[in-house]
LUMMAR-443847 format. One record per residue (C-alpha): x, z, y. Coordinates in steps of 0.25 Angstrom, whole numbers, plus 2048, in hexadecimal, padded with zeros to 3 digits. Each point is the difference from the previous one (the first is absolute). Example, Ala and Ser with C-alpha at 12.3 -4.5 7.8 and 13.67 -1.06 7.14 Angstrom:
REM residues 2
83181F7EE;8067FE80E;
***
This chain:
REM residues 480
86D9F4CD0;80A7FC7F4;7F67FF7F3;80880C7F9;7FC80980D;7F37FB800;7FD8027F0;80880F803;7F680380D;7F47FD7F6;8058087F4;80380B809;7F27FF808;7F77FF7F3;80780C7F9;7FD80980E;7F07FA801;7FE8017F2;80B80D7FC;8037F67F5;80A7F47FE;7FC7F37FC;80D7FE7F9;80B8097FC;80A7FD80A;7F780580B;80980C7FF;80D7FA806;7FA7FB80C;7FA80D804;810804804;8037F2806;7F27FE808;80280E806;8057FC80C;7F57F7802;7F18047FA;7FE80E809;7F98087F3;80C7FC7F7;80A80780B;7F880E7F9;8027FD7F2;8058087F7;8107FE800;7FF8067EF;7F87F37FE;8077F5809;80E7FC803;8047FD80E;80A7F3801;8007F3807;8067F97F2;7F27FA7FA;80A7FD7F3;80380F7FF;7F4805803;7FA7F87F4;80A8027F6;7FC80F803;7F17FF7FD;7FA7F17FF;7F97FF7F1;7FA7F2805;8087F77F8;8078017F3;8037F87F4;7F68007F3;80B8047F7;7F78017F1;7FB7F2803;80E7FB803;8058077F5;7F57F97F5;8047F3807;80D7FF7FE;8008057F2;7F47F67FD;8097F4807;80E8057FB;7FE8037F1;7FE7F27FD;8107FE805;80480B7FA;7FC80E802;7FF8087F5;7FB80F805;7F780380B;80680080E;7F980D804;8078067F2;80E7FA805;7FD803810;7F7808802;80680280F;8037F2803;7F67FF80B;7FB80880A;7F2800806;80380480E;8087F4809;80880480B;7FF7FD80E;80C7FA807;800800811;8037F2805;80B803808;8098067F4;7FC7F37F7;8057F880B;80E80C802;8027FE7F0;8017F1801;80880080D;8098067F7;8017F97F3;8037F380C;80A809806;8078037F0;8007F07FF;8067FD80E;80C8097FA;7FF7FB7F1;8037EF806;80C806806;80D7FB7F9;80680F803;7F68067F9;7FF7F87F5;80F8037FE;80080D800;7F38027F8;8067F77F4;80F805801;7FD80B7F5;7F67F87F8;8027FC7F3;8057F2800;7F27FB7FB;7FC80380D;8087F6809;7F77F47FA;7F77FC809;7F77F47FB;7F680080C;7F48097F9;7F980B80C;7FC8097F4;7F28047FF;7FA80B802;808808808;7FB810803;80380580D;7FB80E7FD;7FC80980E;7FB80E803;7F980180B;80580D80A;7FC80580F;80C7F4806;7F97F57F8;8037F97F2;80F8047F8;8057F77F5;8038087F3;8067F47F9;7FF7F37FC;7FC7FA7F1;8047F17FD;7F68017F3;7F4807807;7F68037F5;7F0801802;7FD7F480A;7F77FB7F7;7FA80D7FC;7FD80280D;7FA7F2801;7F68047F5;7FF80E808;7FA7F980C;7F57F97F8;7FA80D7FD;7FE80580E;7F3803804;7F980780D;7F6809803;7FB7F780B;8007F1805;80680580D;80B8077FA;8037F57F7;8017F780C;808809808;80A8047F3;8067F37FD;80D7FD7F7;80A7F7805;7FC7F67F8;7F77FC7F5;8058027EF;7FD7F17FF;8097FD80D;80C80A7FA;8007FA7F2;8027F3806;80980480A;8098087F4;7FF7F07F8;8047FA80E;80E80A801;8037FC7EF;7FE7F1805;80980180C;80B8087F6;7FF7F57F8;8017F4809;80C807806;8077FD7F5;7FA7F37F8;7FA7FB80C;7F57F87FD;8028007F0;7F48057F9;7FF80F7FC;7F98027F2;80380D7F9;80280E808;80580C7F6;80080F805;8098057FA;80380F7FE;8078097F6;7F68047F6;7F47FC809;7F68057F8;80680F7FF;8007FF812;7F4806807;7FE7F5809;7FD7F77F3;7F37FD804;8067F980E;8087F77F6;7F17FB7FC;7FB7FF80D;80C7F8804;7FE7F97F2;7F37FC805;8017FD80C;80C7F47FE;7F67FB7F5;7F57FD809;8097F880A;8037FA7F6;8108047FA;8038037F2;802810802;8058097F4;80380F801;80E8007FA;80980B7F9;8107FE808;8058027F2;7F87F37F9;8067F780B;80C7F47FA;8087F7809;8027F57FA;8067F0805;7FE806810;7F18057FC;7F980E800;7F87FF7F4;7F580B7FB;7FC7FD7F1;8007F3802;7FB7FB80D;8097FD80D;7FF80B80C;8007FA80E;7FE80D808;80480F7FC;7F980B806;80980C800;7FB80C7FE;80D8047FA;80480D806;8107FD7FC;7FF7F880E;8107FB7FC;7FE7FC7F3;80A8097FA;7F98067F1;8077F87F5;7F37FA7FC;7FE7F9811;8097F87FC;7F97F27FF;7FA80580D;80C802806;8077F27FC;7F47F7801;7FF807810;80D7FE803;7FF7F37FC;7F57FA807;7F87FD7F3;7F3807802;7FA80680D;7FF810800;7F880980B;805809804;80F7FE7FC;80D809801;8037FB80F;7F2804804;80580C7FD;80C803804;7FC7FD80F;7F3807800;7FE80B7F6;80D8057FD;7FD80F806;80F7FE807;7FA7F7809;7F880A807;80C808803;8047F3806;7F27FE807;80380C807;80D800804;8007FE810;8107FE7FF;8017F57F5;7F37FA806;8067FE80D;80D7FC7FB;7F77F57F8;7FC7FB80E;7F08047FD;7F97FE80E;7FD80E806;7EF7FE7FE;8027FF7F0;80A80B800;7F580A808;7F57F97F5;8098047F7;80480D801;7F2804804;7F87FB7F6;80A8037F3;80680F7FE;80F803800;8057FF7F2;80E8017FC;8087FF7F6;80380D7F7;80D8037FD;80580C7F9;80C802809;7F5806809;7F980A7F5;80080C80A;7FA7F980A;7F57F87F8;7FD80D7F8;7FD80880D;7FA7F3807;7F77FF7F3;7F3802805;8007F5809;8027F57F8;7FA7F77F3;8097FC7F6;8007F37FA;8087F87F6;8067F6807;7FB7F47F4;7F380A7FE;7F37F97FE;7F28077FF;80480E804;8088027F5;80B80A802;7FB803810;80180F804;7FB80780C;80B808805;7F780D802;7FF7FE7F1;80C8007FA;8088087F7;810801800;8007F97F2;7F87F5806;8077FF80B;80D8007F8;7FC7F47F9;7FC7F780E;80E803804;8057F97F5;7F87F3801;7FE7F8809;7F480580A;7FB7FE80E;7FA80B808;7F67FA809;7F980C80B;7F28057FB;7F47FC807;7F38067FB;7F57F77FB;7F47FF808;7F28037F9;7F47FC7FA;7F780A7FD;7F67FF7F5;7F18067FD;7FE8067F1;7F4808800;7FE80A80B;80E801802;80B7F6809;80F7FE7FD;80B7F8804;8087F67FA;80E7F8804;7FF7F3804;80B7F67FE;7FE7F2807;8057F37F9;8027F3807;7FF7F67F7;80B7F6806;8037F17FF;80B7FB80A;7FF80980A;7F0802800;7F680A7FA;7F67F97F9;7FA80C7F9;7FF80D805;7FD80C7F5;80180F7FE;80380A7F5;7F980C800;80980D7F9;80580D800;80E8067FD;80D7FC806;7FF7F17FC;7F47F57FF;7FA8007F0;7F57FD7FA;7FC80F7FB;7F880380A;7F08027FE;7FA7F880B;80D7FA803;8077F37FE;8007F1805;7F680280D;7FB7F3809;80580280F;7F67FC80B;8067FE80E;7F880980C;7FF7F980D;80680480D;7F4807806;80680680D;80A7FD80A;80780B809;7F5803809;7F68027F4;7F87F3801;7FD7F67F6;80C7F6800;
***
């Protein structure tokens, strides 16, 4: 038998011999091993829940593992206030983090990154490219030769599999989640072993220096990098501030000058990016004006246009991944066609990302009526901002999207993690974020949250780890 069957069978087995469980996830594999242990087929259906998903099964009940999230709290402080932090994290994000992971089905990791490869067979085509940049700022049409780090390619997961919600360029929280994965912790060796993440925090960090190094090399070749700046506007004043340190941090031991830098404290001078008075290599953007276009990016926007310091991500990034348009595009079966995208992409495509058009208000009646159906979104949006469920609007909001420029993309509900607090169980949404270099995941995280968009408001909410669940059966319900 696969090792997860066998760890279910004897969870399953001890918690009928000893009307007890040795760990808390012997609950979910009551409804998953009913069709094979004969006293489990008469268990109570109030107290299990019948599916031949492991993942969903889990997220349902399994309290097994889960992330120590006061001593993680203490740590960061402890190691952050010596570069900078001045108040308590749990004072300034109390709902950062949430204890409770969520589990991830194999098959939909592998479906979500089938299509982030499918998105970047379409991206390398010279017709895309033209008609994702043709409404771009300018900016955007210089191309230096940078991937852009940290891309999100955001997902919920439904009954047909994993849906792309969006795409980020700046993606926020990798190394947050980083620092997450440190503090998980089991109730048991054989769970620990089972419940593996992708890959280890040690092995992330160094991947993470590893994509700055290849940004870099594209660009100076084999030149030596010295100072990296993140750079934002006001960086003290954002709530992902203590990720700035992290990343601070995490350049200084390879090695690099790193400095968390205001955009507004920047000079160019003689061909050189200069912060106080010391030379910038490398700019981390977390600069959510992602063209450059607020009077005081404008040292940002000369010295990227020309050539005179290396920025990731950059405008171009932008314009042909995370402008909200381009979904519109990604799903438009006519215009990919007439593109000449093979027919597997296409199908990859249009089955992995929901429709989303373009709102237009020479079609108010219609989109009023057809409300219900579709999520709203800015079209140069960033972090929910200005998102509306349609089900949720009122005419006076309504009346604003139709004079900006919005996409309406169709709604897919969230799946869910449900969480214990006491005596009593509720659900949470879950969003999935694949952090994405080149075309591949290296980091697979959560965020935990109610409401109509992802926040960090929510008790018992947050940035949660993502353990991937084995396939456990094939079609004949056998081990595979």
């Amino acid at each position: 038998m696969h090792r997860a069957l066998r760890l279910c069978w004897h969870a399953a087995s001890s918690a009928i011999s000893q009307r007890r469980s040795c760990c808390t996830c012997a609950g979910p594999f009551y409804g998953f091993m009913r069709r094979f242990h004969p006293e489990l087929r008469t268990c109570d259906p109030k107290r299990t829940m019948v599916t031949s998903d492991l993942s969903d099964a889990l997220n349902r009940n399994c309290l097994c593992i889960g992330a120590d999230v006061p001593s993680l709290r203490s740590w960061l402080e402890r190691d952050l206030r010596k570069h900078g932090l001045a108040v308590p994290i749990v004072e300034t994000h109390p709902h950062l983090f949430s204890p409770t992971p969520v589990f991830v089905a194999e098959r939909h990791a592998r479906q979500m990154q089938t299509i982030i490869r499918a998105i970047e067979t379409v991206v390398a085509t010279p017709a895309y490219r033209e008609s994702a940049l043709k409404d771009a700022p300018p900016i955007a049409r210089t191309q230096t030769g940078a991937r852009g780090v940290f891309f999100g390619y955001d997902f919920h997961l439904c009954d047909s599999g994993p849906q792309l919600i969006e795409i980020n360029t700046n993606a926020g929280g990798a190394m947050l989640n980083v620092a997450l994965s440190r503090a998980q912790r089991a109730c048991c060796v054989e769970v620990e072993s089972f419940f593996r993440a992708a890959a280890t925090p040690d092995a992330l960090e160094h991947s993470f220096v590893e994509m700055f190094k290849r940004e870099w090399r594209a660009l100076r070749g084999d030149r030596k990098l010295a100072h990296i700046a993140i750079v934002d506007d006001g960086p003290t004043e954002q709530y992902l501030y203590p990720e700035f340190l992290l990343f601070q941090r995490l350049f200084a031991a390879h090695g690099f000058t790193a400095s968390v830098v205001d955009s507004r404290e920047l000079r160019y001078q003689n061909g050189v990016v200069i912060a106080g008075d010391r030379p910038i290599d490398l700019i981390y953007s977390r600069i959510t004006d992602f063209y450059f276009q607020e009077p005081h990016h404008a040292v940002l926007a000369q010295a990227y246009v020309d050539g005179a310091v290396v920025i990731t991500p950059d405008p171009h990034a932008h314009a042909l991944y995370a402008n909200k348009r381009n979904l519109a595009l990604l799903t438009d079966e006519r215009e990919l066609r007439a593109m000449r995208i093979d027919e597997p992409t296409i199908e990859i495509l249009l089955r992995g990302i929901p429709a989303t058009r373009i709102v237009s208000a020479a079609d108010e009646a219609q989109w009023w009526s057809e409300r219900k159906q579709w999520f709203f979104k800015p079209v140069h949006g960033f972090g929910s901002r200005g998102s509306y469920r349609g089900d949720k609007l009122t005419r006076k909001v309504f009346s604003e999207i139709l004079q900006r420029d919005y996409v309406a993309q169709r709604i897919v509900q969230p799946s869910e993690r449900w969480l214990s607090t006491g005596q009593e169980t509720h659900p949470l949404k879950v969003d999935l974020r694949n952090y994405v270099y080149a075309g591949e995941t290296q980091l697979l995280a959560a965020r935990l949250y109610r409401g109509q968009t992802t926040n960090f408001r929510t008790p018992g909410g947050g940035f949660a780890a993502v353990y991937v669940a084995p396939e456990n059966l094939n079609g004949e319900g056998r081990c595979s």
